[in-house]
C-alpha positions as CSV (number, residue, x, y, z in Angstrom):
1,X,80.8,-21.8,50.3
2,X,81.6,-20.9,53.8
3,X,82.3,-17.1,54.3
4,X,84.6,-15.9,56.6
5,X,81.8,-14.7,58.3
6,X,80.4,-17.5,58.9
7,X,83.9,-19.2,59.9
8,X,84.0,-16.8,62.8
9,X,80.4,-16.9,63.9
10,X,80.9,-21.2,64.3
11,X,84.3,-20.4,65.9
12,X,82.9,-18.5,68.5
13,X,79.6,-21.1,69.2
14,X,82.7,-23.8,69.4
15,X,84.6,-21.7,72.3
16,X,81.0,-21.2,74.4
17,X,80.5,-25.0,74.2
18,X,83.5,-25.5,75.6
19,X,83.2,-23.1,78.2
20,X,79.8,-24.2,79.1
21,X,81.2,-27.9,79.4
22,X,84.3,-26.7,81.5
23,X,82.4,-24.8,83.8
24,X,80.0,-27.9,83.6
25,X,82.8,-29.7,84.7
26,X,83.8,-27.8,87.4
27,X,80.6,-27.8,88.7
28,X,80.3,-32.0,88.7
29,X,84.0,-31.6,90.5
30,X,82.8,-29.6,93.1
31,X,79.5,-31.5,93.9
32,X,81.9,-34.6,94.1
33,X,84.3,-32.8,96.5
34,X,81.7,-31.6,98.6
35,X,79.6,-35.3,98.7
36,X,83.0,-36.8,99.3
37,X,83.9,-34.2,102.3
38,X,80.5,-34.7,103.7
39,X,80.5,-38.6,104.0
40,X,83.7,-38.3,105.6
41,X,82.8,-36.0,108.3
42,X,79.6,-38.1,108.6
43,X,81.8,-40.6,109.4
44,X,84.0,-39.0,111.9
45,X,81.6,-37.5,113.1
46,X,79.7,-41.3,114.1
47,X,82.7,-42.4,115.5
48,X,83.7,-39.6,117.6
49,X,80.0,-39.7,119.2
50,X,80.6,-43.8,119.9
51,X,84.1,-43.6,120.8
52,X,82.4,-40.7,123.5
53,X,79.6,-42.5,124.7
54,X,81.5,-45.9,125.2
55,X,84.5,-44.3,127.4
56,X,82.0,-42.3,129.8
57,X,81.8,-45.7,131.3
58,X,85.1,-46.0,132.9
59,X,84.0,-43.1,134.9
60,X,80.7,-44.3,135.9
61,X,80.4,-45.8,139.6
62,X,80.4,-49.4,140.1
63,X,77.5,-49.2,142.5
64,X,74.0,-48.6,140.7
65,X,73.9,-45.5,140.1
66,X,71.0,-43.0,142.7
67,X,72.6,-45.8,146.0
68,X,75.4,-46.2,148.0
69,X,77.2,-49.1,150.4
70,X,77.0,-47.9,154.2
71,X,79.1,-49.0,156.9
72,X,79.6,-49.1,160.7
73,X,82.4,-46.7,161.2
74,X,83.9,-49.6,163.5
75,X,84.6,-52.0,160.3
76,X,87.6,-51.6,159.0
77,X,86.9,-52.9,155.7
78,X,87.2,-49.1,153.8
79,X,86.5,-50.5,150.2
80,X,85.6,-53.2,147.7
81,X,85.6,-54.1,144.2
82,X,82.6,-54.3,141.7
83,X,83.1,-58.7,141.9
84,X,83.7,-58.6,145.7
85,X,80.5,-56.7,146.2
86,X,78.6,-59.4,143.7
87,X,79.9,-62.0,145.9
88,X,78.8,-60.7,149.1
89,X,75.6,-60.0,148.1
90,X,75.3,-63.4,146.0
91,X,76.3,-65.0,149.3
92,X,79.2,-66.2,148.0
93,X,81.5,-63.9,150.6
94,X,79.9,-64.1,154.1
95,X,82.7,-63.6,156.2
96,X,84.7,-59.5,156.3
97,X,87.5,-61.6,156.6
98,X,87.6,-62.8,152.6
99,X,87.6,-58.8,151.8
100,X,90.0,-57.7,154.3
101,X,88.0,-57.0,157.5
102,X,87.4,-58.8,160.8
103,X,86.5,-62.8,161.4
104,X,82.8,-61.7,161.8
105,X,79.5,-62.7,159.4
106,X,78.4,-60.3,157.1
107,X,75.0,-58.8,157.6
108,X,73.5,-57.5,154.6
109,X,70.5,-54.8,154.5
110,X,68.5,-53.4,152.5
111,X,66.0,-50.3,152.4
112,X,63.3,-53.2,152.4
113,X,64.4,-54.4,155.2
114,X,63.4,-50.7,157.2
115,X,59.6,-51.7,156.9
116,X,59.8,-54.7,158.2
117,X,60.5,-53.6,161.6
118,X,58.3,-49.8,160.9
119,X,55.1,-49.5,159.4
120,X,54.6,-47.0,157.0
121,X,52.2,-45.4,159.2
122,X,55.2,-44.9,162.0
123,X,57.4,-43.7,159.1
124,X,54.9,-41.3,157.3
125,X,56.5,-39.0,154.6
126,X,59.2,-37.9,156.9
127,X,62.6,-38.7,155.0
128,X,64.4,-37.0,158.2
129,X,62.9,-39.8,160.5
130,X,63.7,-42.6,158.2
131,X,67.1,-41.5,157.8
132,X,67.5,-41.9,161.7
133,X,65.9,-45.0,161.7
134,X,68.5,-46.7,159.2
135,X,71.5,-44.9,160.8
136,X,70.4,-46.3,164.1
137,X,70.3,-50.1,161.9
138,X,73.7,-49.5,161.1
139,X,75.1,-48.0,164.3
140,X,73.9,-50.9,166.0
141,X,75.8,-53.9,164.2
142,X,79.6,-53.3,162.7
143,X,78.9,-56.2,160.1
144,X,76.1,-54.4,158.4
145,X,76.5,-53.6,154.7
146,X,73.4,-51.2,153.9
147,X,72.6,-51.1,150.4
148,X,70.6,-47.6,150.4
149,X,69.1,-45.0,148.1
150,X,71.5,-42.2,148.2
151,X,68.5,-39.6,149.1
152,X,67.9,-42.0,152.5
153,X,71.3,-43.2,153.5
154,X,72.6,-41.8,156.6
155,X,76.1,-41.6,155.1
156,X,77.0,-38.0,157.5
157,X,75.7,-39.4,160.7
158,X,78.2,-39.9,163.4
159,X,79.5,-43.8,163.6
160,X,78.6,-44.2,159.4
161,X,80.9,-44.5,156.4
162,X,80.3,-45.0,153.0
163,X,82.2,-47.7,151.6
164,X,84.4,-46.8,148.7
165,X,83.3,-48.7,145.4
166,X,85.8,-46.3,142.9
167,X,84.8,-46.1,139.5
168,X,84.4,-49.2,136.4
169,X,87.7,-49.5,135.3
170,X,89.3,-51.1,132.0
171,X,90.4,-54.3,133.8
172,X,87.0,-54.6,135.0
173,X,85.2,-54.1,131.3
174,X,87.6,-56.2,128.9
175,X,88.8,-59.1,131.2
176,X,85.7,-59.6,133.6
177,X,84.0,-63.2,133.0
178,X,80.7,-61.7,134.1
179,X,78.0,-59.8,132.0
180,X,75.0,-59.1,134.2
181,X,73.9,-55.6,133.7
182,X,70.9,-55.6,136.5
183,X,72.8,-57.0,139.4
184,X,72.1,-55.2,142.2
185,X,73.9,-53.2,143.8
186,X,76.4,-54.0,141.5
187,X,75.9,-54.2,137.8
188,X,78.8,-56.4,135.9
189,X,80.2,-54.8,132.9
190,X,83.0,-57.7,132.0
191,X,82.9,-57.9,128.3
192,X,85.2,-60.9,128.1
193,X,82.4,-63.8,127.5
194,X,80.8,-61.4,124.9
195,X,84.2,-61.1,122.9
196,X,85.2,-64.1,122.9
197,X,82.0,-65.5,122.1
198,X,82.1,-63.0,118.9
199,X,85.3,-64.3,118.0
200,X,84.9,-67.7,118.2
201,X,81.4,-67.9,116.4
202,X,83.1,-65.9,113.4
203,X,86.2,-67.9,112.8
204,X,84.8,-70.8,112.5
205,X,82.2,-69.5,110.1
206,X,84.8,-68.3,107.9
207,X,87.0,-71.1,108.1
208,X,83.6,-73.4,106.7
209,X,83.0,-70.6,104.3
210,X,85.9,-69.9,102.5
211,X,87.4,-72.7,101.3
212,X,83.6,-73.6,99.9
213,X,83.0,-69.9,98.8
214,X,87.0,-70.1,97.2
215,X,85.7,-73.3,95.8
216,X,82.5,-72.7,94.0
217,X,83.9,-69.1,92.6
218,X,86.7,-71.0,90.7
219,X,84.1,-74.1,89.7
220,X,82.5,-70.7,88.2
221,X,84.9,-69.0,86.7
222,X,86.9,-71.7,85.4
223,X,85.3,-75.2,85.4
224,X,81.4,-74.4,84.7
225,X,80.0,-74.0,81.1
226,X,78.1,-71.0,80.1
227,X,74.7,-72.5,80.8
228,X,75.7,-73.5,84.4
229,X,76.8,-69.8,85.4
230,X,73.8,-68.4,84.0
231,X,71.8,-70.2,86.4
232,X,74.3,-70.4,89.5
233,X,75.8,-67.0,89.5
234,X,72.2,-65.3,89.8
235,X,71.1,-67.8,92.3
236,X,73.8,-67.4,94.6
237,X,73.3,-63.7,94.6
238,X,69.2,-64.2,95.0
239,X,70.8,-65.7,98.5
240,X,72.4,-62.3,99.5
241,X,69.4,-60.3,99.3
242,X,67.4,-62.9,102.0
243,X,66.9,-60.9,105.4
244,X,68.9,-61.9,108.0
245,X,66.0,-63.4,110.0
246,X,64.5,-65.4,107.4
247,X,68.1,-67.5,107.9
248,X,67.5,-67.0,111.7
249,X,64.2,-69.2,111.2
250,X,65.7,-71.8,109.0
251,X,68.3,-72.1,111.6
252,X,65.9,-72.2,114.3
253,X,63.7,-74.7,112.8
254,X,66.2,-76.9,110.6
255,X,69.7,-76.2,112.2
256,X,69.2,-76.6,115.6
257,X,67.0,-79.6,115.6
258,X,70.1,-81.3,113.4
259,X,72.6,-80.5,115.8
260,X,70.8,-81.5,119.2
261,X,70.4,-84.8,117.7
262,X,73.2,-85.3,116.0
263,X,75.7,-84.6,118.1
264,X,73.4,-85.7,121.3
265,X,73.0,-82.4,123.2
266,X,70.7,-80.8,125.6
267,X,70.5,-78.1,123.6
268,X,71.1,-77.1,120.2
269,X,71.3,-73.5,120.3
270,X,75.0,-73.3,120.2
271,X,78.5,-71.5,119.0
272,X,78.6,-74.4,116.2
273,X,74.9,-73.6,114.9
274,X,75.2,-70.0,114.9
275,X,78.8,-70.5,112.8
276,X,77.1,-72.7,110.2
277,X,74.4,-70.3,109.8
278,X,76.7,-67.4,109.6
279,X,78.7,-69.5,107.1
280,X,75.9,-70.2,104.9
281,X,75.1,-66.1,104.7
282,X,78.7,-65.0,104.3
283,X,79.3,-67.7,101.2
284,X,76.8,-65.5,98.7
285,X,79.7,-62.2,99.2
286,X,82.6,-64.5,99.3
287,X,81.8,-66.4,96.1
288,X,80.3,-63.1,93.8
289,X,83.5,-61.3,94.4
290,X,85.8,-63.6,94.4
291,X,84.4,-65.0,91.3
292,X,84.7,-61.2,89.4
293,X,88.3,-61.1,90.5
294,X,89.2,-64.8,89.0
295,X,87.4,-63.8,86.3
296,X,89.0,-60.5,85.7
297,X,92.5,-62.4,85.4
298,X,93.8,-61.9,81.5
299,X,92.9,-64.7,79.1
300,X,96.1,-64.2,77.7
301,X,98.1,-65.7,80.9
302,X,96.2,-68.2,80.9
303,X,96.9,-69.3,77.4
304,X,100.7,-68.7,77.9
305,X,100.5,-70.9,80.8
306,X,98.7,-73.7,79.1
307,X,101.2,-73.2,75.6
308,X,104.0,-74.0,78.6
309,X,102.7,-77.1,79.0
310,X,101.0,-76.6,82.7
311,X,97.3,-78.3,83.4
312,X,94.2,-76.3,84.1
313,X,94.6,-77.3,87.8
314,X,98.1,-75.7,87.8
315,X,97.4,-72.6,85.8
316,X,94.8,-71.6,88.4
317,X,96.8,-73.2,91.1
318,X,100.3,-71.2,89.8
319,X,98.4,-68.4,87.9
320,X,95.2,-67.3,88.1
321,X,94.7,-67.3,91.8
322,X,98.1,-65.4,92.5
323,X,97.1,-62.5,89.6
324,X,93.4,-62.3,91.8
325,X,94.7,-62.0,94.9
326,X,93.7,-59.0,95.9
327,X,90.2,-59.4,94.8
328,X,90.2,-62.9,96.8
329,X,91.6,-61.1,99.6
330,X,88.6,-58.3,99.7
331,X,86.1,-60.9,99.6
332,X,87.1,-62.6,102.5
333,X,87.5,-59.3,104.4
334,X,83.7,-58.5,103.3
335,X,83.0,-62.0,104.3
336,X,84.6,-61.2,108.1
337,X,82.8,-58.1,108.5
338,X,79.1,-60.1,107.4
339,X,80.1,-62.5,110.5
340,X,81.3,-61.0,113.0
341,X,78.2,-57.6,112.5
342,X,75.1,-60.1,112.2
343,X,72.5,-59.7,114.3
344,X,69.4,-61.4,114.0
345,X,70.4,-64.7,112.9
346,X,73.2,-65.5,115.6
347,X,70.2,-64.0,118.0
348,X,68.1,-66.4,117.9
349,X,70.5,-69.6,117.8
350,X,73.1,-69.3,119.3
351,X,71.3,-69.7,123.5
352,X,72.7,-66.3,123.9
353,X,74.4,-67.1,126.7
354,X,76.7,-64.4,128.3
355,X,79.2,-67.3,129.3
356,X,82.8,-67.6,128.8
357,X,82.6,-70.8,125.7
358,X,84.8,-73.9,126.8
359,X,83.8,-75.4,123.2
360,X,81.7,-75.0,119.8
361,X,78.9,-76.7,121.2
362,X,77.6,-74.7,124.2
363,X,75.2,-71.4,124.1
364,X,77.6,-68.2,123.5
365,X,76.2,-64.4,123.2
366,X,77.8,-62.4,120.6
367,X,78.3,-58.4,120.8
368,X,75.9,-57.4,118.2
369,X,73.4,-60.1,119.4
370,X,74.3,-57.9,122.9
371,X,74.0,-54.4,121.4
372,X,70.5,-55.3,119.8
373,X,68.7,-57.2,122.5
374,X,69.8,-54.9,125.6
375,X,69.7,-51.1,123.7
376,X,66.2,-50.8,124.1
377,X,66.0,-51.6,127.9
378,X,68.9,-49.1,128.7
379,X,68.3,-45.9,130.1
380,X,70.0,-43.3,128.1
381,X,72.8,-41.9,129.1
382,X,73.2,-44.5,132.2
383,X,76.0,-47.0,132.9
384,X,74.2,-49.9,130.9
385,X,74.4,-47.5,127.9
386,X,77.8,-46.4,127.8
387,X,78.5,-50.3,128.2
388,X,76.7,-50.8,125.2
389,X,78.6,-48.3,123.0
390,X,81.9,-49.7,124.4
391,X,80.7,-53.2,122.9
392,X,80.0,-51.0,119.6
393,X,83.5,-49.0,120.1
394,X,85.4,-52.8,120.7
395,X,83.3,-54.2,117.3
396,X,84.8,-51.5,115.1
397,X,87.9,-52.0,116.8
398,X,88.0,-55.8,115.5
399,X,86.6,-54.9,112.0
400,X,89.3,-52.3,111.7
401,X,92.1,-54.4,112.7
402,X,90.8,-57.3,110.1
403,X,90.2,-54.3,107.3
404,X,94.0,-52.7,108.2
405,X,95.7,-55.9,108.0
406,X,94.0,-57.6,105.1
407,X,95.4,-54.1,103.3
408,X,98.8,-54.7,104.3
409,X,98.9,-58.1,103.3
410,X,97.6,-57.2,100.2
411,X,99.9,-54.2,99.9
412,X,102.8,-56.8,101.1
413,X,101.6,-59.2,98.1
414,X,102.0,-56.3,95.5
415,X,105.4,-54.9,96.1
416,X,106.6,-59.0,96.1
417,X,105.1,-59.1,92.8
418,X,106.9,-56.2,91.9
419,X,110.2,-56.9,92.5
């Protein structure tokens, strides 16, 4: 028989418990809030930094950076942009007249050029001498362009100018056709062949991916026996967890050889083979997920639909792809982002070319392809590596805009559903 006693004494252990699990709880609340508040400063905290070292390019000079453009004080040609200085130094501009100046040749120099006239011997160590020297280059033709260290250029002698360059602008970064980061004394920044090359290598992989991906998730979900999924489904993910440059090899050794010969090219390294490839490691996401959500549709609705007197075809025509929508919708955005961030793969197939693409079979470069290669070679902190993080600040650009509108679609989809 229980005594009051005792009634009391159990009471009391039964309110500690449940003290100890609240403040448990409240412990396990706060160690989420504080995880949760920490990956998203993380987060802003990696896109402020990109977002900072991409724009310190568009106030970088166009001109390498330590070197100026001298002039004869007599030209009148007082500036030129990044492309016109590639030109004239390509040889592609030889007359001032194409950039605004006189009917006259252009003369280009270079600090080189100083040693071919003075021995090192007659120029010794003395910086002030060979600052003369040059100035007295310059003074003595008006068509010279001097491409000089700044430490040696004569740029506040009498009779010498230094031609104005300005700074790398927007316009020049996302619509120049030219990506040739060691030009001299130039560099070109133009991010235009790199995007588009991005973009064009992507869509096409999604648009051979997801209907196949769509395809094989519903052959899963609602065709295949038990036996079948049991060996498919953990095959297809087995392909997910391949690296990246395992598939880079296949397509090197298998892919590219097809296409060369197949659709008689020079080359096979193309936009085409780097899509397939990109298709073939984006259909592993879009088929697993897509399958859950067509799965996760209620067996009931599918039974109603049947009792109505619909065929399988148009119950997951009419019902069960409408109800997993959203799930559908999220694979195909996951499938998006896996083509448009790989890396290795597209690498090594695609001729990473830095060329505007006229068509799907010619060599493209891709931004992350870009990013990867180049990183390492870039001084840090120099124009070339605020270029690079401007790339990275333009791919989570695209990814967001794919991510946000997918989201509003779906969020379009629901209320339509609702009402």
């Amino acid at each position: 028989m229980v005594t009051l006693r005792d009634y009391f004494c159990n009471m009391r252990k039964v309110v500690k418990v449940k003290k100890l699990q609240k403040i448990v709880g409240k412990l396990v609340e706060a160690m989420f809030s504080i995880s949760g508040a920490i990956t998203t400063i993380a987060i802003l905290l990696i896109v402020v930094f990109l977002f900072k070292e991409g724009f310190g390019l568009f106030s970088s000079p166009s001109v390498e950076n330590g070197y100026v453009l001298c002039l004869n004080e007599k030209n009148p040609v007082q500036s030129l942009s990044s492309e016109d200085v590639r030109k004239v130094f390509d040889g592609e501009i030889t007359n001032w007249k194409d950039v605004g100046g006189n009917n006259e040749e252009i003369k280009l120099y270079r600090i080189d050029d100083i040693f071919s006239v003075y021995s090192d011997e007659d120029l010794g160590e003395d910086y002030a001498l060979l600052n003369e020297k040059l100035a007295e280059v310059i003074r003595a033709n008006k068509n010279i362009i001097a491409f000089l260290p700044q430490k040696y250029a004569p740029t506040r002698k009498q009779d010498i100018k230094e031609l104005k360059t300005g700074t790398i602008s927007p316009t020049n970064f996302f619509a120049g056709k030219h990506w040739i980061p060691t030009a001299t004394p130039s560099p070109l920044f133009g991010a235009l062949p790199l995007i588009l090359g991005t973009l064009l290598v992507s869509l096409v992989a999604i648009l051979i991916a997801l209907p196949l991906g769509l395809g094989v998730a519903i052959y899963l979900s609602e065709i295949a026996n038990e036996k079948i999924r049991r060996i498919m489904k953990p095959t297809i993910e087995f392909l997910a967890a391949i690296p990246s440059v395992v598939y880079g090899f296949f397509g090197l050794v298998v892919l590219v050889p097809l296409v060369q010969s197949g659709f008689g090219l020079s080359v096979g390294e193309t936009a085409f083979t780097g899509s397939v490839i990109l298709a073939i490691m984006a259909l592993p996401t879009i088929i697993t997920i897509a399958e859950d959500a067509i799965r996760n549709t209620p067996q009931s609705m599918r039974e109603a639909s049947l009792a109505l007197g619909a065929t399988q075809w148009e119950t997951i025509y009419r019902v069960v792809l409408p109800c997993s929508r959203s799930g559908v919708l999220a694979a195909v955005v996951l499938g998006v982002g896996r083509a448009i961030g790989e890396t290795m793969a597209v690498l090594m197939i695609t001729g990473n070319a830095a060329v505007i693409p006229h068509s799907l079979f010619e060599p493209v470069r891709t931004i992350p392809a870009t990013i990867t290669a180049e990183l390492g070679e870039a001084l840090s902190g120099g124009t070339h590596y605020e270029a690079l993080f401007m790339l990275g600040c333009v791919l989570f650009a695209i990814t967001t805009i794919i991510s946000v509108t997918a989201e509003m679609i779906s969020r379009r989809q629901l209320k339509t559903k609702e009402v």
